[in-house]
N, C-alpha and C positions, 0 to 999 in steps of 0.2 A: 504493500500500500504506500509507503514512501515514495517505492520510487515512482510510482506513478503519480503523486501530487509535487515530486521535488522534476519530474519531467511535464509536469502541464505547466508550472510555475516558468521554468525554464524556456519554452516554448511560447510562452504570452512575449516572453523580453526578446527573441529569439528572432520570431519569426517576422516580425518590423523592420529587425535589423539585416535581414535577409532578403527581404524586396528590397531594401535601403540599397544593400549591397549586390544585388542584382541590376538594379537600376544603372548604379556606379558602372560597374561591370561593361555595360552597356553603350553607353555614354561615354567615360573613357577611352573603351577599346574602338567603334568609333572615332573618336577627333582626338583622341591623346595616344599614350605611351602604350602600347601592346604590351610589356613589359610589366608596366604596373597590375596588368588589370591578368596576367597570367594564372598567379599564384591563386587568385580568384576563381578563374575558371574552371583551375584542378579540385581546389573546394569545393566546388559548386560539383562538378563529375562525381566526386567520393560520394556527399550527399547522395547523390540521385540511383548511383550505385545501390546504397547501405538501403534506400528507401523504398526504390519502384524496384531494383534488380534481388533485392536481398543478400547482396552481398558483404564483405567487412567493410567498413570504415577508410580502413587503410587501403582502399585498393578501388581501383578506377576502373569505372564501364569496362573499356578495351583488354585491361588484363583478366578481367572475371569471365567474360566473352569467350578468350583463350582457353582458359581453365574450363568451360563448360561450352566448347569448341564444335559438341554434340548434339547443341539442343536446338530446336528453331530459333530464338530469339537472337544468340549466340553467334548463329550461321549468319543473320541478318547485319550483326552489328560489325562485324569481320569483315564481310562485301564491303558491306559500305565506306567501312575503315580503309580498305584495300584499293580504292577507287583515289582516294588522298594521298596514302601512302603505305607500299607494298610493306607488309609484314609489321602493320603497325600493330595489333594485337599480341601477337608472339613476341615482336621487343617488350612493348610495355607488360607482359608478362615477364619474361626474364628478370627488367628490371625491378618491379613490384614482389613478386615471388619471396626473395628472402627476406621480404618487410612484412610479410601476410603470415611466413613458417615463424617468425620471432613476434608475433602479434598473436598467435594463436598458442606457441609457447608457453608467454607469460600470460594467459589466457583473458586477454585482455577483451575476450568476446564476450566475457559471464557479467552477470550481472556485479554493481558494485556497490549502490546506493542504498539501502534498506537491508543488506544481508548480514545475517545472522554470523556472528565469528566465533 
């Protein structure tokens, strides 16, 4: 029960700041510095990842894609990736991969807020 009122709480303040920082995103990358508005972008992937894909946290659309290389959605986002630039899922697996195996390690996937020690 905690953690679900210390994650609704969390999510009032959250997600304001999240169009906020979409918007920037936007706007930015647009008429300013690609650069700035990068780090963002990767944020914004993990999100959407961790959220619509059910993936971790740590790990982006493209490398989950990889990892799950078999599934319709998977096959979808690897074409389309592939049309950009060859073998972009497979890199960014590579490179993600030993950030997902030491995230799952320290099991940084379980719950942490409200559990019982």
């Amino acid at each position: 029960m905690k953690e679900r009122l210390a994650g609704t709480i969390l999510l009032c303040a959250l997600v304001p700041l999240a169009i906020l920082g979409y918007l920037l995103i936007v706007i930015v990358g647009t008429f300013g510095s690609v650069k700035r508005v990068r780090q963002g972008v990767r944020a914004l992937d993990h999100f959407v990842n961790a959220t619509i894909f059910n993936g971790y946290a740590c790990e982006s659309i493209s490398s989950h894609a990889w990892r799950n290389r078999h599934k319709k959605w998977a096959k979808f986002v690897i074409k389309l990736t592939d049309f950009f630039q060859k073998d972009h899922c497979k890199r960014a697996n590579r490179r993600e991969q030993p950030i997902v195996d030491l995230y799952l390690s320290k099991k940084l996937d379980k719950q942490t807020v409200g559990k019982q020690i």
